[in-house]
C-alpha positions in Angstrom: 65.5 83.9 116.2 66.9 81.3 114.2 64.9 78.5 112.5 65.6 75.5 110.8 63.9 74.2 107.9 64.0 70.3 106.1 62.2 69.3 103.9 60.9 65.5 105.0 62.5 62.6 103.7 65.0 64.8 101.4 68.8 64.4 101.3 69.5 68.0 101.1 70.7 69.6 103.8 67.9 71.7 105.7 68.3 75.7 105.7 68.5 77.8 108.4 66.6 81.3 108.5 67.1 84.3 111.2 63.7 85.9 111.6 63.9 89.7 113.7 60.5 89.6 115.9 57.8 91.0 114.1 59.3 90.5 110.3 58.2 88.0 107.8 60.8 86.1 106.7 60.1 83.4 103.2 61.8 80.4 103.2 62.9 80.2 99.3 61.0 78.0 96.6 57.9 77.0 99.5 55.4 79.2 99.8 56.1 79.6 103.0 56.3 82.5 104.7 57.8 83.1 108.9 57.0 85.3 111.6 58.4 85.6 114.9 56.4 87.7 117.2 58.1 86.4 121.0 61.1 84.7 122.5 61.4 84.0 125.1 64.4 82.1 126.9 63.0 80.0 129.4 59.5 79.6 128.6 57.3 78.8 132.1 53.5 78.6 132.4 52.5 80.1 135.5 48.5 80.9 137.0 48.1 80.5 133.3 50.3 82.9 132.1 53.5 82.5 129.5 56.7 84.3 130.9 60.0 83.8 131.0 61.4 82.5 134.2 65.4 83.5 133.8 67.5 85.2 130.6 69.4 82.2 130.6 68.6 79.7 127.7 66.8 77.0 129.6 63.8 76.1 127.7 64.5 78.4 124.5 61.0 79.1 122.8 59.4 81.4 120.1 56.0 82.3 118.9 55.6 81.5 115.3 53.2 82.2 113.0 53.7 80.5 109.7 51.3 81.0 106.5 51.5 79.0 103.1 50.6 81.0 99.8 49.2 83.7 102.2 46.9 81.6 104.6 47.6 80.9 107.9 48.8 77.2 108.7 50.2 77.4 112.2 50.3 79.8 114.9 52.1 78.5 118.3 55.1 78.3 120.4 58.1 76.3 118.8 60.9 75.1 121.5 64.5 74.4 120.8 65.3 71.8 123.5 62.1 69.8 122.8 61.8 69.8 119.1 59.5 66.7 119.1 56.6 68.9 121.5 56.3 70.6 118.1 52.7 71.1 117.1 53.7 71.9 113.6 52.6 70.0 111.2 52.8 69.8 107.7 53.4 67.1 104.7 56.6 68.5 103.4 58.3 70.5 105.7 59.7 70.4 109.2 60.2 73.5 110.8 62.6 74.0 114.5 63.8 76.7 116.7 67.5 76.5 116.8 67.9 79.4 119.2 67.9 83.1 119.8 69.8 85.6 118.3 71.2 88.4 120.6 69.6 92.0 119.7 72.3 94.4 117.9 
């Protein structure tokens, strides 16, 4: 997946990071490290239960778990389309799903 990450009120342009499922990937000079674990690319809750309703991009969204000097900070579903649903929150830095990167 690809994920964007600003820092908050900064001028500098934010970076953006591909994470395969299942790796860590740091995002350089934070602390901050990203994990991927799902994607899924149209995200429906049905009976209670996350799937994906198509394989076309309709509601883009991954499962992130994101840790800070080796702790756990946030663990949850991050969607491209709806970037302000994001329950991630954290003083410095705003972190978004751009999209979904193909398997090779």
């Amino acid at each position: 997946v690809k994920l964007q990450v600003a820092i908050k009120g900064a001028s500098s342009p934010a970076q953006t990071l591909t994470a395969n499922l299942g790796s860590d990937v740091a995002v350089p000079g934070s602390g901050l490290t990203l994990r991927a674990s799902e994607f899924l690319p149209a995200l429906q809750v049905k009976d209670n239960e996350i799937t994906s309703a198509s394989n076309e991009p309709n509601n883009p969204a991954a499962l992130v778990t994101i840790t800070e000097n080796g702790k756990q900070i946030f663990h949850g579903w991050l969607f491209s389309k709806f970037p302000e649903m994001q329950p991630f929150d954290h003083p410095t830095y705003r972190i978004t799903l751009i999209d979904g990167v193909p398997k090779r």
